[in-house]
N, C-alpha and C positions, 0 to 999 in steps of 0.2 A: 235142434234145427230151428225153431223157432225164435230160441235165444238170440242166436247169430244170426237172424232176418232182421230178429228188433235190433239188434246191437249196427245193422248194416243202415238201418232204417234212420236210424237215430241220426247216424254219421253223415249219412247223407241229407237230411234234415240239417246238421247242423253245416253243412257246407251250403245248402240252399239258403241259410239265416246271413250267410255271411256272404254269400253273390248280392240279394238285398240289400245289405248293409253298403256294401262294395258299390250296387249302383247309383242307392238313394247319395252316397257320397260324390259320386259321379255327376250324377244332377246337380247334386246341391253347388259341387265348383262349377259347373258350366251356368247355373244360376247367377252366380256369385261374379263370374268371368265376366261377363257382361257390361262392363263398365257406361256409365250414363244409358241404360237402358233396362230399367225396371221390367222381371217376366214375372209373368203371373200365372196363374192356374186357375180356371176359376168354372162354375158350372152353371147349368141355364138360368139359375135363379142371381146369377150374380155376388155368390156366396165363394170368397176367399177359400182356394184351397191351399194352395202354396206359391211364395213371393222367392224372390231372391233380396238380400239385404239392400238393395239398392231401392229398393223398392220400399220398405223398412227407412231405412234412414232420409228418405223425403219426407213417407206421409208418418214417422213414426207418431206425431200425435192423433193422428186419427185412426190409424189401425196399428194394433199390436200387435205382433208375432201369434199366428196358431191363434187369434181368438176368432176366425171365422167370421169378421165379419162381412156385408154385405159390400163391395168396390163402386155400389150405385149412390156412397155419400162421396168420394170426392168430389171437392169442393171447383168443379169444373165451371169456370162462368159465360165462356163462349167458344163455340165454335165455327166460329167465322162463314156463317150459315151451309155449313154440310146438312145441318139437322137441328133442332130446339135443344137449348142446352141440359135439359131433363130429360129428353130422351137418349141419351148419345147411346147408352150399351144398346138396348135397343133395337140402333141404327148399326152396331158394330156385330150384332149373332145374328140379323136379320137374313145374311146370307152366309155359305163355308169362309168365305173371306173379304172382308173389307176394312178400309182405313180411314181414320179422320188425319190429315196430314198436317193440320194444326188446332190445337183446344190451348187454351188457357185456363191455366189451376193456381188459384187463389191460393198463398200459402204463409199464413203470419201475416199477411196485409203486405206478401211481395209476389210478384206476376211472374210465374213459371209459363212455358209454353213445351208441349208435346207433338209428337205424332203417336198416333195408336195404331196398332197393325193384330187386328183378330183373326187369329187361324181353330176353327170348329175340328172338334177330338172328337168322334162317334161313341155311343155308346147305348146299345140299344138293351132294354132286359124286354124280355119275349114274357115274362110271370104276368103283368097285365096289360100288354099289347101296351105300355108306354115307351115311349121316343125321349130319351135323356142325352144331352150333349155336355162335352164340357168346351172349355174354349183356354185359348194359351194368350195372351197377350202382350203385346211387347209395346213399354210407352218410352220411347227415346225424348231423350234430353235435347230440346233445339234452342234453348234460351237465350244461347249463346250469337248463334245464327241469327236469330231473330233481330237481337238486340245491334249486330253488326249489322245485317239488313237497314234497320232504323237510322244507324249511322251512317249507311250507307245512302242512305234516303235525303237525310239532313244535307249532306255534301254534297250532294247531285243540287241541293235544291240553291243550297251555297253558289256552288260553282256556275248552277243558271243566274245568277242574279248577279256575280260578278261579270257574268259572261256579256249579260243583258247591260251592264254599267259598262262595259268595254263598246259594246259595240256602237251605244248610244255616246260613248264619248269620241270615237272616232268618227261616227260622221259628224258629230259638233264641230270637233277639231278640225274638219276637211273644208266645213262647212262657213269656218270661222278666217281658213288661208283665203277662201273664194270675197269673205267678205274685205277683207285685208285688202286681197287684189283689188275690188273696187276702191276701195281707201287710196290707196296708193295713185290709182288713175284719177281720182279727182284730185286731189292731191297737186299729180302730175298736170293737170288741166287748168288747175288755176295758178298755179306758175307760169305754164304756156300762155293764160291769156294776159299777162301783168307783165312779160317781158319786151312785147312792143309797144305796150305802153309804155312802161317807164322810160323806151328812148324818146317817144315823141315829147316827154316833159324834160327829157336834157336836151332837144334839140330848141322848142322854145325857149329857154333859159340862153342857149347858144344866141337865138335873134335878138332877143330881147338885150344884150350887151354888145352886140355887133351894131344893132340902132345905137345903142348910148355912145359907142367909141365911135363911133364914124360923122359923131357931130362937129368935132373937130376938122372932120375934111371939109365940110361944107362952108361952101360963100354965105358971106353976112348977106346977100340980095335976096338971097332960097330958104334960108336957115328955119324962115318961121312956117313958110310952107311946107319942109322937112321938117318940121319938129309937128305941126299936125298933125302930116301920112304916117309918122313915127306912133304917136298917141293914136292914130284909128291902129293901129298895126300892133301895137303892142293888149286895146281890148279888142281884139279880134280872138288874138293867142288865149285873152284870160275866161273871152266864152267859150271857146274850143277847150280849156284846159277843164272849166267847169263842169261841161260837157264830160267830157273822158274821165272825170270824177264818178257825178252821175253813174257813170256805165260801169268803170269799177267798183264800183258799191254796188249795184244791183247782180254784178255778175260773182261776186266774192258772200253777197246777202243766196244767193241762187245755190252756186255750188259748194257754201261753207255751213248750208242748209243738208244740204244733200250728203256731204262728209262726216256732220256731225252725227246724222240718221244712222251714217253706217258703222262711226263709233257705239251707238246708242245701242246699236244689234248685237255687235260684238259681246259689249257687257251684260247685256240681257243672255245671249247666247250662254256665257261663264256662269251668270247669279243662276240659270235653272239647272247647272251641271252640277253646280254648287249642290241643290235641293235634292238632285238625285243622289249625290254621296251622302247626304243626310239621310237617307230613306225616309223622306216626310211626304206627306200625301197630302200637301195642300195644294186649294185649287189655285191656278194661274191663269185661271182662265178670262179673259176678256171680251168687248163688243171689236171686232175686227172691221173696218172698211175695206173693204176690196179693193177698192179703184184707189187709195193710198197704199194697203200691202204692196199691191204689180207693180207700183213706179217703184216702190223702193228695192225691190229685187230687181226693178230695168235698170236701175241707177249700179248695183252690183256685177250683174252679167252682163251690162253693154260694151265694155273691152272685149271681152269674143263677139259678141256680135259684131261689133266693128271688121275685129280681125278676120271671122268669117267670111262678111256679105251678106247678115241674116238678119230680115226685116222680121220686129214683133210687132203682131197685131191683137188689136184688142177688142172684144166687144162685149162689153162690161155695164150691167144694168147700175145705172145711176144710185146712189144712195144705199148699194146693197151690202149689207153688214153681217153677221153670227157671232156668236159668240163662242168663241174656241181658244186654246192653246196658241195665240201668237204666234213662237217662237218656233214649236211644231209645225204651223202651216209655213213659214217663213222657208223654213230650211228646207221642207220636203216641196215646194213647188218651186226655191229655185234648183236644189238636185234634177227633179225632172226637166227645165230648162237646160240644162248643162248637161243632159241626156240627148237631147233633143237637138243641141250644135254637134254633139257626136255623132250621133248617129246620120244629122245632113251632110258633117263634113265626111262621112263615111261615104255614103250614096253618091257624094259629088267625085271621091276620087276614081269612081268605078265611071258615070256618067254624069256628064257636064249640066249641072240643073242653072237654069238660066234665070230660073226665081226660087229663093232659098227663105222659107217663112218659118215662120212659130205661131201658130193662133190661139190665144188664149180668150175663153170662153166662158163669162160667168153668170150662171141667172137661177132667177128664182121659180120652182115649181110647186103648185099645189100638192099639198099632202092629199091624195085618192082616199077620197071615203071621212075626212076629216069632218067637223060641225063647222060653222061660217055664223058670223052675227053681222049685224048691221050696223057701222057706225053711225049714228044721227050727224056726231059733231064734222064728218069729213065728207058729207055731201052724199048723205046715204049708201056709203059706198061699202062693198062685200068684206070682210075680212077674213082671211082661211089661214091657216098653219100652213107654211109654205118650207119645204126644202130648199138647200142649195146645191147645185149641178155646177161643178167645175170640168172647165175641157180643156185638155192640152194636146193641139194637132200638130205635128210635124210631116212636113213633104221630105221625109228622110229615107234609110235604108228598109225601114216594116222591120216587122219582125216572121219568122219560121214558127210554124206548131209546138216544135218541144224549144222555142225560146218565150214562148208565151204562157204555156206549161209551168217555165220556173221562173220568171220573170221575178216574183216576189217573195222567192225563197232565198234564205238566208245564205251568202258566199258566193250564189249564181252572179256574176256577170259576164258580157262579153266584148270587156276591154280589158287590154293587156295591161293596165296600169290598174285595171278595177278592184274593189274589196267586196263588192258585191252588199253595203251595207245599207246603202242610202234609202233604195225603194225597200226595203225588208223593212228597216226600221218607220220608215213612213207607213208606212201598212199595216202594221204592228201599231202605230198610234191611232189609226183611223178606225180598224175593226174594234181595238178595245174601247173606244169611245164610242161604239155604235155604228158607225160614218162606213163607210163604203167605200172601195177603189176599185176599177177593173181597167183592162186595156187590151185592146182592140188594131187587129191589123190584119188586111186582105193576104198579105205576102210580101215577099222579100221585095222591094221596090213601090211597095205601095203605100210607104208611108206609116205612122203609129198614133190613136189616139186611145189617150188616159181620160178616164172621167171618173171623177168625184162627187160623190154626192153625200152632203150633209145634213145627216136626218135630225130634224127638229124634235129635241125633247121636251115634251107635252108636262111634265112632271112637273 
């Protein structure tokens, strides 16, 4: 009887060695299955109990199979501040479960990236009232993610910066048709004024041969006193002709002045479009005169103003200069002019305004709080760092709350022809330079003022 208990004993011993065998095998493929995702076993001290090969064939130089060692040297070198990167287990047993959702593991001098996900195994021995846990861990392979992340980062940063060269080339380009238009109108004007001239020098040429042939009709008794009135009559014609010389030369000196200006913009306009395809950060910046910028954008925008009805006014502190981006102030305050005849020719189609303005307002304000010296050499007189405050008032449509809201966001406008670039991009040059924009309107009828202000850099 006995026999046959061991003999039963045995067998079922050895069917119990081989459910073992059977599981650990079981583990070991679902170990193994695990593709890009190292499991571990490990206990509260941090001491390897069992990996699956994946796990193996990352860190095989630093841990070997079965030598137990401790998982507290991989060569972890941040963790993207979850926790100090010597603490991370740690941070990872500190509670039944928690995850560092990205570490970086130095591996050969190449940059792996993980998540860790710590699940706590119980295991308590009651022999000396101690608390022993073990812990499972699982470190997924995100390197891949990451690194496409990165990529993904690059061409985001890519696609801003083309985005940013589009948008600045299109209001160039919009900016460059408006300066065109005025080209074309003086252009058109100084032709208009040279073509009744030019008849009044063919009709003297007509008198002046109509006296010489008509001497022939004349009596020998008159002839001499006809040949006199002839001779006052003919230099009468040649100070009147010198005269209308004078005039077209000051008027072609005046408007071929003003044409060439708006050549000059144009090409300036192209050479800084130029510098931006270049990606170069040089400065371009300049001393600017005020009260020379405004005529030469009035010389541009005064064919709509014409076409309008729209008187600009000005009141503009004598001699006041800064030094800025030209071509940036240039474009972005005549855009807001050319806002500014929309929005009155808008107001007028609704109600008949019987004065249609533009006020442009330029002065200089002390910088609050600034130091001040004394000039001896200018008649004792104070000196302070002074800001510039630009105004552009229009008696136009106003604006609504939520047009004022987006008034300088990027695509918003509210014309049917609009791209919404103009004020975005001006905006965009002013804050990144320090400078300032806002704009200001009671309501729909009341009107819109823009003020700038350009803060003086002390540096």
């Amino acid at each position: 009887m006995q026999i046959g208990n061991s003999h039963l004993v045995s067998k079922h011993a050895a069917d119990i060695h081989q459910l073992q065998q059977d599981l650990e095998q079981i583990n070991k493929s679902l170990f193994d299955a695990t593709a890009h995702t190292a499991i571990l076993l490990v206990n509260h001290k941090g001491e390897l109990l069992q990996a699956n090969n994946y796990f193996y064939q990352i860190f095989d130089e630093i841990m070997k199979p079965n030598d137990f060692a401790n998982i507290q040297i991989l060569p972890i070198t941040d963790t993207y501040g979850s926790c100090k990167n010597d603490e991370w287990f740690e941070f990872l047993t500190f509670k039944d479960e928690r995850m560092l959702p990205k570490v970086e593991i130095a591996i050969n001098g190449t940059l792996f990236y993980f998540t860790i996900i710590s699940t706590i195994i119980d295991n308590k021995e009651k022999r000396l009232d101690e608390y022993h846990a073990s812990y499972i861990l699982s470190l997924t392979d995100i390197t891949n993610v990451v690194e496409l992340h990165k990529n993904e980062i690059s061409i985001s940063k890519e696609l801003a910066y083309k985005q940013g060269i589009f948008d600045v080339t299109s209001e160039y380009i919009h900016n460059i048709g408006n300066i065109i238009t005025g080209a074309q109108h003086l252009s058109g004007k100084i032709v208009k004024n040279l073509e009744p001239i030019q008849l009044f020098f063919k009709y003297f040429d007509h008198i002046k041969k109509q006296l010489e042939g008509n001497q022939q009709y004349v009596k020998e008794s008159v002839l001499e006193e006809y040949l006199k009135d002839s001779k006052r009559i003919e230099m009468s014609l040649n100070i009147i002709e010198s005269s209308l010389t004078d005039t077209i030369k000051n008027v072609l000196d005046s408007d071929m002045k003003n044409l060439q200006k708006a050549i000059n913009n144009i090409a300036t306009t192209i050479a800084y479009q130029q510098e931006l395809y270049k990606n170069t950060k040089n400065n371009m910046d300049e001393v600017v005169k005020f009260k020379d910028l405004i005529a030469e954008i009035r010389s541009v925008i005064e064919p709509q103003l014409l076409k309008h009805n729209i008187s600009l006014v000005f009141d503009i502190t004598p001699d006041l200069n800064f030094k800025i981006n030209r071509i940036h102030m240039f474009n972005g305050l005549l855009n807001l002019l050319k806002n500014s005849i929309y929005a009155i020719d808008l107001a007028n189609n609704d109600v008949d305004i019987s004065s249609k303005f533009i006020k442009i307002t330029i002065r200089s304000v002390p910088v609050e709080g600034s130091f001040f010296e004394l000039d001896m050499m200018e008649n004792d007189s104070i000196i302070m760092d002074e800001n510039i405050v630009i105004e552009v008032f229009d008696n136009g449509v106003g604006m609504d709350e939520g047009t004022l809201k987006n008034i300088f966001l990027q695509g918003f406008t509210t014309k049917k022809d609009g791209h919404g670039l103009g004020l975005h991009s001006f905006a965009n040059f002013l804050t990144g330079n320090g400078h300032l924009i806002t704009c200001k309107s009671d309501g729909i009828g009341q009107g819109t003022l823009f003020t700038i202000t350009l803060i003086q850099d002390d540096k």
